[in-house]
Structure formats: C-alpha cells, structure tokens
KOLZA-235144 format. One line per field, with one value per residue (C-alpha): x, y, z; residue number from 1; residue in three letters. Coordinates in pm, 1 decimal, always signed. Layout:
% KOLZA-235144
px: [X, ...]
py: [Y, ...]
pz: [Z, ...]
n: [NUM, ...]
res: [ala, ...]
END
This chain:
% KOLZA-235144
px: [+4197.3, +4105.0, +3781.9, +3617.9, +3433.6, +3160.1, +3160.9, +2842.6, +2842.6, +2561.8, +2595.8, +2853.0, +3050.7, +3215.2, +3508.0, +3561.6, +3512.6, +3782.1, +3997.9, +3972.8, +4002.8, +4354.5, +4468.1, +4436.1, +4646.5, +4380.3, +4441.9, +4231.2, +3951.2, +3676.0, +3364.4, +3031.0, +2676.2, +2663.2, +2931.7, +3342.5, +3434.1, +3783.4, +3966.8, +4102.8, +4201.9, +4011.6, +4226.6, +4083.1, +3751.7, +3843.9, +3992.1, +3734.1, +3488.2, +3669.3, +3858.2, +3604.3, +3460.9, +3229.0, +3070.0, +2752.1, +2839.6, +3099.7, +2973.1, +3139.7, +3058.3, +2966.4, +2899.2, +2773.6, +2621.8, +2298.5, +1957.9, +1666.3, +1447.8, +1414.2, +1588.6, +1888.1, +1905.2, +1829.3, +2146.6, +2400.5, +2326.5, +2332.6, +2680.7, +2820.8, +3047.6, +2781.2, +2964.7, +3285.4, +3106.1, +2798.6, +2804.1, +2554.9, +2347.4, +2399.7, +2096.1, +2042.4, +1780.1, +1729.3, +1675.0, +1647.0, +1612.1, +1522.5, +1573.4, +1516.1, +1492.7, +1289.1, +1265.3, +1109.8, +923.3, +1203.6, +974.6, +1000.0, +1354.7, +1397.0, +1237.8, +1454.4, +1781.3, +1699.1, +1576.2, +1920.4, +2170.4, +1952.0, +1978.0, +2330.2, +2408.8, +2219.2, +2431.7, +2737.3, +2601.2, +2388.7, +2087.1, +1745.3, +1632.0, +1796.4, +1769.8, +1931.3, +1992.2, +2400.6, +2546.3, +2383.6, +2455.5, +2244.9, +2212.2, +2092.2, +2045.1, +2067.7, +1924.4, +2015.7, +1933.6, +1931.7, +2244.3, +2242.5, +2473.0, +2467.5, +2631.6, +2667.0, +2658.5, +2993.6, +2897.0, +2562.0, +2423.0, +2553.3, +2895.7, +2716.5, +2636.1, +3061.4, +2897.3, +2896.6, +2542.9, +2403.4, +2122.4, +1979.5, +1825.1, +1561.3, +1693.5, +2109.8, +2339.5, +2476.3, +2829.2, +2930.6, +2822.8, +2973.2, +3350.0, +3280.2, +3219.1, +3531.3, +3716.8, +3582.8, +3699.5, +4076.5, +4129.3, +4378.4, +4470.5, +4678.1, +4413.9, +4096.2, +3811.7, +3474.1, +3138.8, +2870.1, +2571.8, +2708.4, +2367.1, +2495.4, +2803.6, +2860.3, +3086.4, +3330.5, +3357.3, +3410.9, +3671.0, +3835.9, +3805.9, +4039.2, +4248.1, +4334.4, +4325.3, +4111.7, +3913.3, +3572.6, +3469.8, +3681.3, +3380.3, +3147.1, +3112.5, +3012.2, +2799.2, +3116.8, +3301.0, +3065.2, +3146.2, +3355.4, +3521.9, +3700.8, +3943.4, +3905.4, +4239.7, +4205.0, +3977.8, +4207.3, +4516.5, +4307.7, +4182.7, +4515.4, +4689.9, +4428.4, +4479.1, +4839.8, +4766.2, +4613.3, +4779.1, +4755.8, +4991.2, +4793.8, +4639.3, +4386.1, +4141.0, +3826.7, +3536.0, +3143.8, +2874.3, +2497.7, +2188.3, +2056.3, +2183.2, +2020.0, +2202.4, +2519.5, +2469.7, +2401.3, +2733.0, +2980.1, +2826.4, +2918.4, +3236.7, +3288.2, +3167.7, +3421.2, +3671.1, +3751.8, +3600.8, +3961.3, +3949.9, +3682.9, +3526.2, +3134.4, +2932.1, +2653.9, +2641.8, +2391.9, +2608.4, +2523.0, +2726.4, +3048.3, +3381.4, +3687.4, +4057.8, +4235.1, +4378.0, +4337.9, +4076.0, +3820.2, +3441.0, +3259.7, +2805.9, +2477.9, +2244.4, +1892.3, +1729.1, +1396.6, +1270.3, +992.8, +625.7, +704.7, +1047.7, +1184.0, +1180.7, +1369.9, +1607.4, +1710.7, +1749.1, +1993.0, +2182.9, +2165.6, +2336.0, +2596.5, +2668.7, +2761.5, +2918.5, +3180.0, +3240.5, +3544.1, +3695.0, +3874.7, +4101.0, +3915.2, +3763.6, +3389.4, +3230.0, +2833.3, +2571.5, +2221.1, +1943.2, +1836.6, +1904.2, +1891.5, +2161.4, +2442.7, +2176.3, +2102.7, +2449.6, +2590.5, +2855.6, +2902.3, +3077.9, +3374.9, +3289.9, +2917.4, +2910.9, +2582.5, +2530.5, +2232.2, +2171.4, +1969.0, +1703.9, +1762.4, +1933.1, +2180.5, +2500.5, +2798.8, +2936.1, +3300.3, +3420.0, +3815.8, +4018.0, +4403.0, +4689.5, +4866.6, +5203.4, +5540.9, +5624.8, +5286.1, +5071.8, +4799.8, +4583.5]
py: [+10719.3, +11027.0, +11133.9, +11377.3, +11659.2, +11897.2, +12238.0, +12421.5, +12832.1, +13123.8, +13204.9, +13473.5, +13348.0, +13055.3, +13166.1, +13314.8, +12956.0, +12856.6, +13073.3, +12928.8, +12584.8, +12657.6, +12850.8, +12463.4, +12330.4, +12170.3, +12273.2, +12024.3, +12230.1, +12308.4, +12587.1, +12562.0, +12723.0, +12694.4, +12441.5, +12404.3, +12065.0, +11943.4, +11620.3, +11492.3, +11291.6, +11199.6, +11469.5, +11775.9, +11644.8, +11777.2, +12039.6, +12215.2, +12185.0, +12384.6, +12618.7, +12712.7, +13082.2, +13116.9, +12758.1, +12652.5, +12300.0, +12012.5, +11687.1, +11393.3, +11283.0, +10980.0, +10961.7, +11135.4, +11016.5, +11057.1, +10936.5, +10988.1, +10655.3, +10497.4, +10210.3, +10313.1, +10572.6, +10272.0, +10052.2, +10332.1, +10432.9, +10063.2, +9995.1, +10282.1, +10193.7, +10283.5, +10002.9, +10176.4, +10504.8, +10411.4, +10138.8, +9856.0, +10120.0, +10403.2, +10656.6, +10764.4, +10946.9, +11080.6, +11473.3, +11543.3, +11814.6, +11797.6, +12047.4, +12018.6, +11664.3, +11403.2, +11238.5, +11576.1, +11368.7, +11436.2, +11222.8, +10949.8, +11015.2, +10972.0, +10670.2, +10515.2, +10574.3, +10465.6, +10132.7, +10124.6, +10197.0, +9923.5, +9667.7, +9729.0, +9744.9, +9414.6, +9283.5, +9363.6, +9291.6, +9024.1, +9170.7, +9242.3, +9499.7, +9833.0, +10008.4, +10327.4, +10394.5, +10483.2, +10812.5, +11043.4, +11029.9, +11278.6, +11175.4, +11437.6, +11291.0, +11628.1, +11581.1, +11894.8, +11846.6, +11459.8, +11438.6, +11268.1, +11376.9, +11153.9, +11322.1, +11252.5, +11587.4, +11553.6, +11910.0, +11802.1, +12185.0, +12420.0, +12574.9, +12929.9, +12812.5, +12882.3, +12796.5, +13170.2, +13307.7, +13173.7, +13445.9, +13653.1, +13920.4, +13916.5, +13880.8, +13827.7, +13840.1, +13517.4, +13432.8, +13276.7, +13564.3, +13808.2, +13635.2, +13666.4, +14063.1, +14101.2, +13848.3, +14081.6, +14332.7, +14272.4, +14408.7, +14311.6, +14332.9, +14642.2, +14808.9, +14978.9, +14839.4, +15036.6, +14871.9, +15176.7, +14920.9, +14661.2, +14516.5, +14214.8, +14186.3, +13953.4, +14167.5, +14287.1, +13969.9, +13731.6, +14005.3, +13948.3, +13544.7, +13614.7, +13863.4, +13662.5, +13319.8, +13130.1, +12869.8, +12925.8, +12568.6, +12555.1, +12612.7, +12380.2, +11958.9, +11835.4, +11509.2, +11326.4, +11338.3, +11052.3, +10813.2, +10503.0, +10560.0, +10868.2, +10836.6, +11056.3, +11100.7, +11282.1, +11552.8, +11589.6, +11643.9, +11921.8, +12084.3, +12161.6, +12211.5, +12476.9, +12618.2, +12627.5, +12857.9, +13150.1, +13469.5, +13521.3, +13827.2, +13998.1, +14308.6, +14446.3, +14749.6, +14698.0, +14909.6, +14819.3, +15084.3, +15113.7, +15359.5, +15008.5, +14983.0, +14651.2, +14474.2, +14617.8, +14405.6, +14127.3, +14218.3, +14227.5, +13876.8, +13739.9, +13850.8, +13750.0, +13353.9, +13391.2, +13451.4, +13836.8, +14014.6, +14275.7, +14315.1, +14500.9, +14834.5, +14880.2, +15224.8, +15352.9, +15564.6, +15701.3, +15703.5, +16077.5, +16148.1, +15917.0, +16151.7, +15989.6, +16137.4, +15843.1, +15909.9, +15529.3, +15234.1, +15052.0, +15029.2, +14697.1, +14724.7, +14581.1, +14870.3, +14870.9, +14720.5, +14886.7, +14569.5, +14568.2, +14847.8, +15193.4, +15106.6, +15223.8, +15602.7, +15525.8, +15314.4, +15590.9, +15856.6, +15654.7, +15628.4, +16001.4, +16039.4, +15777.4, +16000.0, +16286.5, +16117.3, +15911.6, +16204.6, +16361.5, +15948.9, +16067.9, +15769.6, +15487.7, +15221.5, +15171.5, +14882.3, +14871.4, +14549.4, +14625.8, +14500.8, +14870.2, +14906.7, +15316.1, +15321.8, +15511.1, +15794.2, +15803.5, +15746.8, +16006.1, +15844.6, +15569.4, +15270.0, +15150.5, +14826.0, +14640.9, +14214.0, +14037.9, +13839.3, +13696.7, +13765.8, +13420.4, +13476.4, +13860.1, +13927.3, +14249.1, +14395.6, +14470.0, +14832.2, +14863.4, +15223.9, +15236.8, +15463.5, +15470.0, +15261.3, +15430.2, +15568.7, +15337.7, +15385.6, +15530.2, +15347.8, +15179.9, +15279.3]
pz: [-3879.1, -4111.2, -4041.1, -4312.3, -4095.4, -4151.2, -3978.5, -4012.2, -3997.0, -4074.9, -4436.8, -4515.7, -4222.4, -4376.6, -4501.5, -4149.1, -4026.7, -4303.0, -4181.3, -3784.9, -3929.4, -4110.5, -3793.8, -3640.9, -3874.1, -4088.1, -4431.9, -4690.3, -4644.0, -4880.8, -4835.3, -4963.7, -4845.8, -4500.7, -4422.6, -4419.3, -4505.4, -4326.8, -4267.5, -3953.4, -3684.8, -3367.2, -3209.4, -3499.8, -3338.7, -2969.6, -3152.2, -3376.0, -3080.1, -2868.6, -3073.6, -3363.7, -3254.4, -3557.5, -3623.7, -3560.2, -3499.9, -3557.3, -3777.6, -3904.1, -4235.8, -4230.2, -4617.8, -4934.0, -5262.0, -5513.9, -5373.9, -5565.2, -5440.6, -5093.8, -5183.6, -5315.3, -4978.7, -4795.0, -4937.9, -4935.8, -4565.6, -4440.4, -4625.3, -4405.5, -4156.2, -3796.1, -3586.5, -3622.7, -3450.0, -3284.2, -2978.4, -2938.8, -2662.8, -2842.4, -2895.5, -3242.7, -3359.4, -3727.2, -3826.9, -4156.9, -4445.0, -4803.9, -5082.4, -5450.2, -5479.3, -5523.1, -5229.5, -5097.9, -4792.3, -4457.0, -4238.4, -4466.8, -4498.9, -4156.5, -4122.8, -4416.0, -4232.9, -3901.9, -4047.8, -4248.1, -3940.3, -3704.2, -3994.9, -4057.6, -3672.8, -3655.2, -3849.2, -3663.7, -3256.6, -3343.4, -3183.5, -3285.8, -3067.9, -2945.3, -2658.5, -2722.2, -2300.5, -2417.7, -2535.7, -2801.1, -3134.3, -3372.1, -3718.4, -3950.2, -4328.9, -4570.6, -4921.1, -5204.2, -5536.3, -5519.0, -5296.6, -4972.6, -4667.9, -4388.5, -4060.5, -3697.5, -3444.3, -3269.8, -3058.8, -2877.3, -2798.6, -3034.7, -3031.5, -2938.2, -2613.2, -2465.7, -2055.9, -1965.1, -2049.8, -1766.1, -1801.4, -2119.3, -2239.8, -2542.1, -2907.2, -2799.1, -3068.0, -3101.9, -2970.5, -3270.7, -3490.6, -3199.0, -3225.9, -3656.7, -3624.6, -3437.8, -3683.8, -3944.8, -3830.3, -3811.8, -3461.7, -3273.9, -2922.2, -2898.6, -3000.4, -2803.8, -2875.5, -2775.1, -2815.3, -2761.3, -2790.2, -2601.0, -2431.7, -2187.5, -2339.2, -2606.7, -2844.6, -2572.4, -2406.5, -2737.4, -2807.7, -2483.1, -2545.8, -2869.9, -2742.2, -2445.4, -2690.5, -2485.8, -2644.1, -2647.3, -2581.6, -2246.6, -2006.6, -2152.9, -2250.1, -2612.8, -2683.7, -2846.0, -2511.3, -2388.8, -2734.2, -2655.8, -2965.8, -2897.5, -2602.9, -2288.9, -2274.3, -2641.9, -2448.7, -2201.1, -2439.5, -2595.8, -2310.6, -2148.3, -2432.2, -2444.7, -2133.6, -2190.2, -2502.8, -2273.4, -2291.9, -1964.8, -1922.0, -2162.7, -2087.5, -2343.8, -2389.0, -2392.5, -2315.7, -2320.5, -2252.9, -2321.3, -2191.2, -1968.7, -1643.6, -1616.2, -1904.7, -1799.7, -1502.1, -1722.3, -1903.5, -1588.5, -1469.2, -1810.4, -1849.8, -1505.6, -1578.5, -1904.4, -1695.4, -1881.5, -1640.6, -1546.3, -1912.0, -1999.4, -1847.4, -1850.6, -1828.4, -1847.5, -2137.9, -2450.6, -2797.8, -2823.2, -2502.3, -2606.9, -2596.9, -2647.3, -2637.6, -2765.1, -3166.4, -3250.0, -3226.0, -3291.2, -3302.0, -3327.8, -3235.9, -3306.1, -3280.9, -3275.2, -3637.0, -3627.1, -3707.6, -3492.3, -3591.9, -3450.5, -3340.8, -3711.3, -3686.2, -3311.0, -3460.4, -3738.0, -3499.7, -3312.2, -3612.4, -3667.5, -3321.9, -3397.4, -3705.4, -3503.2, -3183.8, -3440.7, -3669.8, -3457.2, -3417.5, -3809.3, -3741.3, -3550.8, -3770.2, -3700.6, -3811.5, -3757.8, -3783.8, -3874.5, -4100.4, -4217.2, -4523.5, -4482.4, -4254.7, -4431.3, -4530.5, -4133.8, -4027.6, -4253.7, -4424.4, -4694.2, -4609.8, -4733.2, -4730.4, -4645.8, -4647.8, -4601.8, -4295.4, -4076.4, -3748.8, -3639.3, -3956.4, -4011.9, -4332.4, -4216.0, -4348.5, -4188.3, -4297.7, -4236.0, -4234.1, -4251.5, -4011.2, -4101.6, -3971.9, -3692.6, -3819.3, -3733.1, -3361.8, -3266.8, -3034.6, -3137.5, -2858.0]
n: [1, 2, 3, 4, 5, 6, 7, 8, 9, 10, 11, 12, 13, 14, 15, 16, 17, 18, 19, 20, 21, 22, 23, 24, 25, 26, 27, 28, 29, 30, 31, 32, 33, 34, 35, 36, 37, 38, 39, 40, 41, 42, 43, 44, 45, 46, 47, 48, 49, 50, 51, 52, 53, 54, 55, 56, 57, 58, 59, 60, 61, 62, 63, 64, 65, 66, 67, 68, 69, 70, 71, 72, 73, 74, 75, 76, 77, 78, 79, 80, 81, 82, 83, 84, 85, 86, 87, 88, 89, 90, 91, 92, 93, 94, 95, 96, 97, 98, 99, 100, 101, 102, 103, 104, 105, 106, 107, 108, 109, 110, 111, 112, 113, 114, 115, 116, 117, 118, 119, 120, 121, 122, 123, 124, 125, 126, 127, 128, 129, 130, 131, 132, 133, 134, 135, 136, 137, 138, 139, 140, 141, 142, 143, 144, 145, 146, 147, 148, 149, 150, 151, 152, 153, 154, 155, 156, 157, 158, 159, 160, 161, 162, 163, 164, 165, 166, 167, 168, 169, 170, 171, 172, 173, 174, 175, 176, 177, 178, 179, 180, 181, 182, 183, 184, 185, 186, 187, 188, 189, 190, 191, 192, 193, 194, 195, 196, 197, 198, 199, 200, 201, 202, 203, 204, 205, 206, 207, 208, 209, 210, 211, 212, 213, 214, 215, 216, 217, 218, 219, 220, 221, 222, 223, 224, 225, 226, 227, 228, 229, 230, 231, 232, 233, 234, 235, 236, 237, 238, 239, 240, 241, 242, 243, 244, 245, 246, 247, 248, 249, 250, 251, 252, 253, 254, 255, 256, 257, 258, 259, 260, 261, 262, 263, 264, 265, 266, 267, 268, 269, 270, 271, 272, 273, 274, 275, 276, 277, 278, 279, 280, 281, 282, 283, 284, 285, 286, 287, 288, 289, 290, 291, 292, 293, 294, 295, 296, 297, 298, 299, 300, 301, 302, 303, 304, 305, 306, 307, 308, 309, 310, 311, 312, 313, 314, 315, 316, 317, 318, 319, 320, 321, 322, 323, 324, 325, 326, 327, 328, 329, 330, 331, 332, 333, 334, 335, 336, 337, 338, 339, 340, 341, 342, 343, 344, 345, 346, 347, 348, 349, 350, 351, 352, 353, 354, 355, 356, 357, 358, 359, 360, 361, 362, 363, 364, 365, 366, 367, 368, 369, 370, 371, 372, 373, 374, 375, 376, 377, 378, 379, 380, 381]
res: [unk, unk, unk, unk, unk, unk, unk, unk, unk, unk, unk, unk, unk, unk, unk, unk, unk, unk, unk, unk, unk, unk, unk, unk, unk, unk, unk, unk, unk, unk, unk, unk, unk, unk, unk, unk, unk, unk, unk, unk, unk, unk, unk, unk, unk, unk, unk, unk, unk, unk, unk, unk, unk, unk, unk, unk, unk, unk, unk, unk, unk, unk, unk, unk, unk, unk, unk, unk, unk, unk, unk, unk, unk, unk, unk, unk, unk, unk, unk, unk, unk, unk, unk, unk, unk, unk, unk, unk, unk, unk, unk, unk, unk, unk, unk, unk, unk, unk, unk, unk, unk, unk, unk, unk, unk, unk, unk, unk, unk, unk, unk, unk, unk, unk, unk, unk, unk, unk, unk, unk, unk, unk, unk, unk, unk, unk, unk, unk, unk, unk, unk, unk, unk, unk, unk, unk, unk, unk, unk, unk, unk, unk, unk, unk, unk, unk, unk, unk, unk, unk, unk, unk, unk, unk, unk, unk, unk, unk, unk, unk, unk, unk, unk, unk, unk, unk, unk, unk, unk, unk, unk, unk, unk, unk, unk, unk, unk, unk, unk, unk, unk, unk, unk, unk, unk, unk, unk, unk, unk, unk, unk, unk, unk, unk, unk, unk, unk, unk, unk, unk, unk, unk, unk, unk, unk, unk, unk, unk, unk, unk, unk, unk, unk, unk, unk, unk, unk, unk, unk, unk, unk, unk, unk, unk, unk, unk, unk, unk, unk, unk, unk, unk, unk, unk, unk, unk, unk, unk, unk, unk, unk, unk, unk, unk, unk, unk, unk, unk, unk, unk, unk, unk, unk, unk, unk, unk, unk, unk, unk, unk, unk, unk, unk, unk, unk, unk, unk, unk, unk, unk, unk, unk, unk, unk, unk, unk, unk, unk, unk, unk, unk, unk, unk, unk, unk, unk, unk, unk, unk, unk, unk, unk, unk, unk, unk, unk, unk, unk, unk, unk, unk, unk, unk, unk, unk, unk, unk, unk, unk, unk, unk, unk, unk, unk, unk, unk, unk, unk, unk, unk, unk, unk, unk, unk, unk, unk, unk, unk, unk, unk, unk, unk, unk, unk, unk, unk, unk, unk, unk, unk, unk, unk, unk, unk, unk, unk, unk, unk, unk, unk, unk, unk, unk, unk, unk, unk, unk, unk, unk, unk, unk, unk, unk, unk, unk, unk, unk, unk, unk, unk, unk, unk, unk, unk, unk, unk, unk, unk, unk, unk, unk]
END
C-alpha cells in the first residue's frame, strides 16, 4: 500500500535529506522547514531507516488537515485509518506541538487525540479498555498555523544514534549532522580526507560509513521492526540487501587527529564498533603543527565555538593557527563548522561559500573554501 512518509532533518539540512531520499529511488518528494515528505511502500520504510545519514527520524503520515476547535481535531483524527497500523495491544502515547494557531494548548491537544484513536479503535476490536502492553507506537499531533499533522515514529530512538557510540564525550557533534558536513562537502572517496579537530571521531568515521556505503542503520533496531503490520521478512530483505551494498574492497584515506589523547581513544573504539576502524589513522596532533606533502584533499572540522565565558579569545586564536597551518594546502578544499561569526577575520581568508546550519540549538555556518580539481590523470590524493 502507498504510505505517505515524513522524514524529519535539522534546518538547512533538508535538501541534503532530499537528496538521500532520491538516491533510494523515492522520487515524489517534497521539502519544507524541517521535514522531507516522500511516498512509499512498506519496504521505503525499512529503507529510509537504515539508509538516511542526515535525518532525524522516519514518520508515517497518518493524516493532515485544518483544526482550529477540539471537535473538529477530534472527528478528523478518529476517521483515520489506526486499525490498519496500530494492533489491539499496541502502546500509543501522544506528543504534541503547537504553533500559531488557535488551539495553542499541546496538553489539551494531546488529550483530544488519544481519546479519538481509543474511540475509533473501539470501534474496530470491540473493546472498551486498552492495555497498551504491545509494541510502541509514538504519535506526535503537529499543529502550524491551524494545520494539523498527525504522525506515527516509525524510528523509535533517533536515527543519530547508528549503535557505535557506545561512550561520549561532552557536547558531540551529532552523527546525522557529521554524515551532512561530509555530504556538503562533495568529497569523495579517492580523496584524503583530514579532520584536524576530530574529538572521538564522528566526522572521520561517518566519512568512512559513506565511503565504504554502509548503511548507517545496520548496527542498530528501530521501534517499527516490532509492528505486526510490517513483515519481518521486509527487515530482513533490507538488511542484507544492505550488506550486499558494502564496498568492501574499498580502501580510503582518512586521517583524524586532535591535541586529546583521551578522545582519540574514544575515536579508535568508535571506529572500531562501526566496523571502519583499518580505514582511518588517528594522532595526536595540535593544528599549528599539521604538515602535509600530499598536493590534493580535503578538510572537513568542528572547531572550538567559543561559546562558552572566557573560552572566546581561545577559540579565535585557534583559528588564527588554522589560518597559518592551511595556508600552504593552495589546493585542498577546507570546509570549517563554527558558530563564530568572526571566523574569516581570525581565519584569514573569506569563504567562498558559508550556509547556515544548527549544531543541536547552535545557529553556525559552514564556510566552504574551494581548492581546485586535480588536473585529468592526476591523482586525487
């Protein structure tokens, strides 16, 4: 049956999530703020959960229409089809979010659409009471200017969480937003990529994860894989045609280095639990001491912000020193995440191209500085 889906990304990263939808074949897709919008099958389910590298989360729309009192959000959620997704033990509970409309109170909200699903399910079991001991289903009712969007959560924990950060350090940069920067950044994997700030790992090893085309979702479950409705046999189909998609004769270049010895640690035993370990090389290394000899590749970090009192003036020399240590890389492309918005006076050089993104609630840009294509016949690396 076609299934209309929801995939939620960070804003400025949805047409990056576009992008990884139509690379699955899916190609009715539509962006707005926050959120792809893409039709299905049961099988684009399995799918986007495992492949999607930038989304937040995978949610079927359940339905969509204008609700500005409680009882016409009340009959439009009960004529929606629950039986067809949600089993007589299912658990359900209601999240919800309201902006710029009139029915402004979530809690309320809530409380409307839970009544509506265990009327309308009441009607179809012919029960009066629920115990909700069976598989999770999330229900999230959105309101925006009058507009209701009733979803399910098909992903359970969100799609950040690939099963190989098994330990963290403070303030990580998200996977999600991790896989995005190197998306961004058009690398590709006959190219060196260097991350000088690479902290336990999360931009070299995400890079590895493409490189290599392994699914991101591989190591981990999602709450759909418990529903009755979708067949296990679906997840199965997915996963190995998955596993049959790893380049596994690939060899790439990757290198990861940062002044902590003790997140470096962290960084080998992640790339280790992602399976990418032979792919990437860690040191210990300041920026100002990074010497290269290689004419071509790339440079993808998340320096320090500054964000916190006192740390600013730190923060600014460090771009100072990543002025001078990339100067001599004339044909490397460098491509930098931070939230100062001084950084090119530090740094020493204007971008040729910044885009807005958020790092969890930190509004940043990315500055992309453009080294040449290698020459025909020259090695990329």
């Amino acid at each position: 049956m076609p299934i209309d889906f929801i995939a939620t990304a960070a804003f400025g990263l949805e047409s990056v999530v576009a992008r990884q939808v139509r690379a699955l074949g899916y190609t009715d897709v539509k962006i707005a703020n926050g959120r792809v919008e893409f039709r299905g099958d049961e099988m684009a389910l399995c799918r986007a959960n495992l492949w999607l590298r930038s989304a937040d989360r995978v949610l079927v729309k359940l339905g969509e229409f204008p609700a500005t009192d409680f009882d016409q959000l009340f009959d439009q959620v009960k004529a929606l089809p629950w039986a067809d997704w949600l089993p007589k033990d299912a658990a359900f509970p209601v999240n919800g979010k309201s902006l710029d409309s009139q029915l402004s109170s979530v809690p309320a909200c809530q409380a409307v659409v839970k009544k509506a699903i265990v009327e309308s399910l009441k009607n179809h079991y012919h029960l009066e009471w629920f115990a909700e001991t069976g598989p999770q289903y999330a229900i999230e009712v959105s309101l925006l200017k009058d507009i209701a969007t009733i979803t399910i959560d098909t992903s359970g924990a969100g799609l950040h969480k690939r099963g190989y950060r098994k330990l963290s350090m403070p303030a990580p940069l998200k996977e999600t937003l991790a896989a995005a920067l190197v998306e961004l950044s058009y690398w590709n994997p006959d190219r060196i990529l260097l991350d000088p700030f690479c902290g336990s790992g999360t931009i070299p090893i995400e890079a590895a994860l493409s490189g290599l085309n392994i699914a991101p979702g591989l190591q981990r479950r999602f709450a759909a894989e418990a529903w009755p409705v979708i067949p296990s046999g679906l997840w199965q189909t997915a996963r190995e045609e998955a596993y049959d998609l790893v380049k596994r004769d690939s060899r790439l270049t990757i290198w990861g280095s940062d002044i902590d010895s003790k997140v470096l640690s962290l960084a080998r035993y992640h790339a280790k639990q992602a399976g990418v370990l032979e792919q990437i090389t860690f040191t210990r290394r300041p920026v100002a001491e990074l010497a290269v000899a290689e004419k071509y590749g790339c440079i993808i970090c998340n320096p320090p912000y500054g964000e916190r009192l006192g740390e600013k003036k730190e923060a600014e020399e460090v771009y100072r020193q990543m002025g001078r240590a990339f100067r001599p890389l004339e044909t490397w492309s460098v491509y930098v995440l931070t939230s100062h918005e001084g950084f090119e006076r530090f740094y020493g050089r204007k971008a040729d191209r910044k885009r807005k993104l958020y790092n969890g609630r930190i509004r940043c840009d990315y500055y992309q500085f453009y080294g040449p294509k290698p020459p025909p016949g020259e090695p990329e690396s």
